[in-house]
N, C-alpha and C positions, 0 to 999 in steps of 0.2 A: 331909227326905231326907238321909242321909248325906252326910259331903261325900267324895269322891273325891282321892284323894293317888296322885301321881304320882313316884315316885325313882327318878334311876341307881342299877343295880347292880353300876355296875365304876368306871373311873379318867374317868367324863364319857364327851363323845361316841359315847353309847350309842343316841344316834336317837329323845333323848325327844321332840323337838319335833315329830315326825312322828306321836307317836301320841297326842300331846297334841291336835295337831291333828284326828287321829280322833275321841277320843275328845268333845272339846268342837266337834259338830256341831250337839248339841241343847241345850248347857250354858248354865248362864242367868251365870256368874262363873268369869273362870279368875284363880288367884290364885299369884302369883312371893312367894316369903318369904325368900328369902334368896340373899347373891352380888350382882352387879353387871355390870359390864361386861366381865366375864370370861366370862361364859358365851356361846356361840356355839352356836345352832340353824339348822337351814337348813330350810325346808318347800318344796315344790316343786308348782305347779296348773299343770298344764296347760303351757302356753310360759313358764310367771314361775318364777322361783328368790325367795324371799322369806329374808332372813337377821336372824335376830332377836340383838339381845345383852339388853336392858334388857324391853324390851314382852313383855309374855307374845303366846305365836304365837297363840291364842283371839283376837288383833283380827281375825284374818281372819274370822270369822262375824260378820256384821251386827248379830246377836239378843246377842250375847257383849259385858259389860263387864269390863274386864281391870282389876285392881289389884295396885300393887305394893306388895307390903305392909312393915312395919313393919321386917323384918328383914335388910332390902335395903340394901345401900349404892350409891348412887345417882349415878353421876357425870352433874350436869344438862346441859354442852354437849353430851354424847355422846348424853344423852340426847332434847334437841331435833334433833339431827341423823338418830337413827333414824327417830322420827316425821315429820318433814321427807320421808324416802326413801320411806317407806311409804306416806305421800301424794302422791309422784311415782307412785307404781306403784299407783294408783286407791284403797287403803285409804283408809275416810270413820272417823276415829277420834274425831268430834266428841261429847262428852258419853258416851264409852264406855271413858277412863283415868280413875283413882282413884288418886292418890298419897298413899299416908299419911305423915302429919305426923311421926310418927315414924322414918322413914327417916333414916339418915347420909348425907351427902353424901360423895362422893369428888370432891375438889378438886385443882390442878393440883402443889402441895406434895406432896400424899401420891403423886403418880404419879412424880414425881421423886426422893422418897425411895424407893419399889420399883424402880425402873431402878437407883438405884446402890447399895443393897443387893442386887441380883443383881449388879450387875457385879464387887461388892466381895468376890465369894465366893468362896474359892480351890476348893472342890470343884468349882465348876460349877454353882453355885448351885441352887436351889430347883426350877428352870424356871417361875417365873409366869406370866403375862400380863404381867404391867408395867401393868397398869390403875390399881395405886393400891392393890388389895383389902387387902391386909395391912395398911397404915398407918391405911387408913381405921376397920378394924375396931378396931387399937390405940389409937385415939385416942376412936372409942367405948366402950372398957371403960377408958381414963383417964379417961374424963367429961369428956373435951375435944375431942368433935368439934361440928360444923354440924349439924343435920339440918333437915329439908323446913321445918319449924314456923318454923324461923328467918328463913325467905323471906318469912317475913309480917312482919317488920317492916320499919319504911321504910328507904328506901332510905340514909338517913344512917346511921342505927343499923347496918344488916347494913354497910354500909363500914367502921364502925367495930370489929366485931366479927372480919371477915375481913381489914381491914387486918396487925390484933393477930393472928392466927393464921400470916398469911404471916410477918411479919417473924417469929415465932419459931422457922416453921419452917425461915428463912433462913438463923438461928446456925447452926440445926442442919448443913444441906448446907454450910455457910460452914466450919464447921469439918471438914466429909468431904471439900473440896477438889472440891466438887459446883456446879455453877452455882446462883445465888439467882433466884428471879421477881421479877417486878414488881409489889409491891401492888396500883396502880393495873390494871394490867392487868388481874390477878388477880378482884378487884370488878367490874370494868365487862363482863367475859365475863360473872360470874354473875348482872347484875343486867337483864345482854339474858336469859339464860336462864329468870332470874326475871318476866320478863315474859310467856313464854309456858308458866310449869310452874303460877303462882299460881290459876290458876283451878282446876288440877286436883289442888292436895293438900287433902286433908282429914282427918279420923279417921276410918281406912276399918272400925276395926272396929266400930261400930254397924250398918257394913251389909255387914258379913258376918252380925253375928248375928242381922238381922233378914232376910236372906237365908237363912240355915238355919232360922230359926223360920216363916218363909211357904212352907217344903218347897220353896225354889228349887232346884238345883242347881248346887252348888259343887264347881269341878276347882282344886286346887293343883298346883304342878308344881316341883320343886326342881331347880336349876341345879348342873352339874357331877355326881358321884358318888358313893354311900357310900364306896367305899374312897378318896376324898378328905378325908373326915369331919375335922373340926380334933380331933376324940375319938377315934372310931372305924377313920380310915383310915390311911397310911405315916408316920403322924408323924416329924419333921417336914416331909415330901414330900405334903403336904398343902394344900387351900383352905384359910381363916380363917375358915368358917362350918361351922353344920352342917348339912349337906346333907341327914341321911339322916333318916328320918321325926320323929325328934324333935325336931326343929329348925321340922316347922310349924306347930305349935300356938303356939309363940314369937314366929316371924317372921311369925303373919296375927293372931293374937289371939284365934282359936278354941279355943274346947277342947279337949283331947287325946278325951273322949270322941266328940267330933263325926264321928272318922274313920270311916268303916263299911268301904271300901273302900282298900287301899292294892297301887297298882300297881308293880312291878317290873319296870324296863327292864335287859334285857339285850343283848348283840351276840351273834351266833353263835358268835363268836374273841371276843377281849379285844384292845382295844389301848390304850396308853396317851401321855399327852403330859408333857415334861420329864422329870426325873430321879424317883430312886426304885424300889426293887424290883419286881420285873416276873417273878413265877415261870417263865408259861408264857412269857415274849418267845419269838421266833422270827428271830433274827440272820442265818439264813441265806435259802435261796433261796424257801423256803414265805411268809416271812414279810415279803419285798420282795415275793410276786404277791398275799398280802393287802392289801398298800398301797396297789398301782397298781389292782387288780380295783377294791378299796372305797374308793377314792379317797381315802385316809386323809392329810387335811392339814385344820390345826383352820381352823375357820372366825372365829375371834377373830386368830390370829398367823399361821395359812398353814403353821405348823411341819405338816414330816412325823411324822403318831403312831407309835410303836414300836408293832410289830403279835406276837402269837399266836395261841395257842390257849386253847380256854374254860376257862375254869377252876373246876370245878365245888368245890371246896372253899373260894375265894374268895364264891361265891354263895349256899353253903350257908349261910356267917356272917351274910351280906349279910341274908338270908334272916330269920333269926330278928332280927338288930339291929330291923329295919324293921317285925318282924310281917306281910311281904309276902302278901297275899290269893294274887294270880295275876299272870303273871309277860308281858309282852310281847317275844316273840325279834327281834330286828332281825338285819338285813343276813341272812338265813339266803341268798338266791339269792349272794352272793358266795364260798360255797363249791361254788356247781354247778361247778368245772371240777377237783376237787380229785379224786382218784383216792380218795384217805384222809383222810380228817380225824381231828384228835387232840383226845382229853378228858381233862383233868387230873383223875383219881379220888381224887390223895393226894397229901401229901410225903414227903420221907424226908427227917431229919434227921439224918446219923449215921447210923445202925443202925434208929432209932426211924421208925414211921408217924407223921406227922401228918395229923391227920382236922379240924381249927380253922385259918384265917387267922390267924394270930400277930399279938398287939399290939404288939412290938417289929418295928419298920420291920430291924433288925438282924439278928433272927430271921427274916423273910421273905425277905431277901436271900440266906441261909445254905440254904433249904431246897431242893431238889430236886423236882420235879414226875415224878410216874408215873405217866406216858400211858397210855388205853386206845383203842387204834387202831384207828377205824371206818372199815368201807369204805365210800368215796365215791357219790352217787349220778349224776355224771357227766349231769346232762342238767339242760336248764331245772327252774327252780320258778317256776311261773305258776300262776294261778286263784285261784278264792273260795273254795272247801273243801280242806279235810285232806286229803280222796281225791284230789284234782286235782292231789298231788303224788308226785313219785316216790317209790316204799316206800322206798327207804333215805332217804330224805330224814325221811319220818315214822318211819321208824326213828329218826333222829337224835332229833326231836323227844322223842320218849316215852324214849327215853334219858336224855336232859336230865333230862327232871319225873322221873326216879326218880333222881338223881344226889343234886339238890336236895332235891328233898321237893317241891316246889310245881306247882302246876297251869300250863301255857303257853295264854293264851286267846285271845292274839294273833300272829301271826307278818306278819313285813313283809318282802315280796319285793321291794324297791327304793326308791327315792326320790319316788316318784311317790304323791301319794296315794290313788289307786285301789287301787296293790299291797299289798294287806293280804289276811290270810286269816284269819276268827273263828271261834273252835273256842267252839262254846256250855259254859259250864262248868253240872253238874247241882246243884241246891241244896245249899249248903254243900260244893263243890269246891273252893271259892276255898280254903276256909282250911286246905288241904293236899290230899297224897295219903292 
C-alpha cells in the first residue's frame, strides 16, 4: 500500500494534527521525520484537549504504532514528560513508540545556546522556539551530536561522552557571557530519561519497510511548514529541517518511491509565528478578528501568530515543491462572520506581476499582494457534505482548487474532531485539476 504523506503548506500551524488525526483512524504506522520540540499540535475528543510536540497525534488510536523517526531531533526530558501527560489523560502507549536509533538528541546546551543567539540578535532575531532546534541540527551536520544509539551504552561511558560535550559547550556560552550548566546535572537528567526511552529506540527502518512490504498502512506527517523549509522557505526565517516532502524519505528511511499519496494542509487565511516576510499579513482590524475568532496563539510558546489572508501564489509553489496529490482546507468556519474575504491572486513587484513565491526572503518582503475580493458567506459552516454548506462558502472552496491547481478533499469546520467535511476525489483527481 502506498504510504501516505502529510505536509504544511504555509508558515506551520496549519491544523495538521487534526487531520492527521483523521486521517489515521484505520492506519496501521504514523511516522514524524523530522523537527522536534518545536512543533505544537493540539487535537481535540470530545471534553479533552490533547497537545502533541514530540509523539506523533496517531497514539490516540489503540490499533496505531507511532515512530519517530530518524530525522528528528529529539529532546528526551521533554520528551518523557509528554508521554508522562498523555498517560494522565487515559493514553495506554505501551509497546506502540518506536524511537529510532538514529535520531539526534536535543540536550540542555543546545537550548541554551538558542535562547542566547536569539537574544543576541539586533534585528529581533529569528523568532524560534528556543527548544534547542537549530544547534541540535548543527551539531548533527558537524558530526558532533548524541543521538538515541548512544543511550545504549552504559551508563559510565554516555557520562563520559556527555560530560565532554557540556564542558565544551560551556567555553562556548562562557565566552558569549551566557550562563555554563552543570555536567553532572546535565548526565544524571539524561540518564533518568534514559531509563524510560531504552526500551523504545530501536532501527525503526526495518519496520517501516517491512510494514510497506506486508501492504500495512503508513501515515508520515511533517512538523511545522513548507514555507519554513531550511531550502525551500524565508531563508533565513526558517526551521533547521526540511519539512516539506522531501525531507521524508530522509528522515523515516523509506524510499522516495514509496509515496503514493502526498497531502497538503492548508488554513483558509495564512498566519504566521516570529519574524520574516509575511505578504498577505493583515496589521489591521481584519487581521486582529482572525486571531481572536481562530484563536491564533502557538501552542509550543503561547506567542500570538501574525494573521492574513490566503495566499494563493504562496501555495501554488508550495504545491509543485511537494508534488501535493490533494489538499486538506482548515479553519474554513473561522471566516463565517467575514462580509469579504481576500485572496491573494499575484504580486507586484515594481511594475512587474509575480506569479512564483520568491526564493530570496528579500524579494518576498519587497512584493505586494493583489487581492481578489470575495463576498463573504456570513452564516455558519457545519455538516458532512459540500452541499451542507453555504454556496459562497463552496464558492470559496472551488476558487481556491482553481487558484492552486489542486483538488480540496478535506475541509475542517473547527477543532473538534467530528467537524470535518470529505469531498470524494474521482480517480486520478488527486493529481491535479
Amino acid at each position: 500500500m502506498p504510504v501516505t504523506l502529510v505536509v504544511g503548506g504555509q508558515w506551520g500551524d496549519e491544523g495538521k494534527a487534526k487531520i492527521i488525526d483523521y486521517l489515521a483512524r484505520e492506519v496501521d504506522f504514523v511516522v514524524r521525520f523530522q523537527g522536534g520540540a518545536n512543533a505544537g499540535h493540539t487535537v481535540v475528543v470530545g471534553e479533552k484537549r490533547f497537545a502533541f510536540h514530540q509523539v506523533p497525534s496517531g497514539i490516540l488510536y489503540p490499533q496505531t504504532a507511532c515512530v519517530l523517526g530518524g530525522g528528528m531531533v529529539i529532546d528526551p526530558s521533554a520528551l518523557v514528560r509528554e508521554i508522562d501527560g498523555l498517560a494522565e489523560q487515559g493514553v495506554d502507549f505501551a509497546g506502540r513508540i518506536h524511537i529510532s536509533d538514529q535520531a539526534h538528541l536535543v540536550l540542555p546546551y543546545h537550548i541554551a545556546l538558542d535562547c542566547d543567539s536569539e537574544d543576541r540578535r539586533v534585528d529581533g532575531g529569528i523568532g524560534t522556539t528556543r527548544k534547542g532546534i537549530s544547534p541540535a541540527y548543527a551539531d548533527k551536520a558537524r558530526r558532533d551530536g548524541v543521538r538515541m544509539a548512544d543511550l545504549r551504552r552504559s551508563p559510565a561511558q554516555l557520562r563520559e561522552l556527555v560530560t565532554a560535550r557540556v564542558r565544551e559547550n560551556n567555553r562556548l556560552l562562557k565566552l558569549r557571557g551566557a550562563k555554563t550548566l552543570s555536567p553532572a546535572r546535565v548526565v544524571d537528567d539524561l540518564l533518568s530519561a534514559r531509563r524510560r526511552l531504552l526500551p523504545m529506540i530501536t532501527d525503526t527502518r526495518p519496520i517501516l519497510w517491512a510494514a510497506e512490504a506486508a501492504g500495512k498502512s503508513v501515515l508520515c506527517e511533517g512538523a511545522q511548514g513548507s514555507l519554513l523549509d531550511i531550502d525551500h522557505g524565508t531563508y533565513p526565517f526558517v526551521t533547521s529541517s526540511s519539512c516539506s516532502a522531501g525531507g521524508a524519505a530522509i528522515g523515516t528511511g523509506l524510499p522516495p518511491s514509496a509515496f503514493g499519496r502526498i497531502v497538503g494542509i492548508f488554513k483558509a487565511y495564512c498566519t504566521r509565528v516570529g519574524n520574516g516576510p509575511f505578504p498577505t499579513e493583515d496589521k489591521g482590524a481584519p487581521g486582529r478578528r482572525l486571531r481572536e475568532i481562530g484563536r491564533e496563539y502557538g501552542t509550543t510558546t503561547g506567542r500570538p501568530r501574525r494573521c492574513g489572508w490566503f495566499d494563493a501564489v504562496a501555495a501554488r509553489t508550495v504545491v509543485q515543491i511537494n508534488g501535493i496529490t490533494d489538499i486538506a482546507l482548515t479553519k474554513l468556519d473561522v471566516l463565517d462572520s467575514f462580509a469579504e474575504v481576500k485572496v491573494c491572486t499575484s504580486y507586484r513587484a515594481g511594475k512587474r506581476s509575480v506569479d512564483v513565491f520568491p526564493a530570496d526572503a528579500r524579494d518576498v518582503a519587497a512584493v505586494r499582494p493583489h487581492y481578489e475580493v470575495i463576498r463573504g458567506w456570513e452564516a455558519r459552516t457545519e455538516g458532512k457534505q459540500l452541499e451542507d454548506l453555504p454556496p459562497r462558502a463552496i464558492a470559496y472552496i472551488r476558487r481556491l482548487e482553481q487558484l492552486v491547481g489542486c483538488r480540496i478533499h478535506l475541509v475542517s469546520l473547527g477543532p473538534e474532531r467530528s467537524a470535518m467535511v470529505e469531498m470524494p476525489l474521482a480517480r486520478g483527481a488527486a493529481a491535479g485539476l
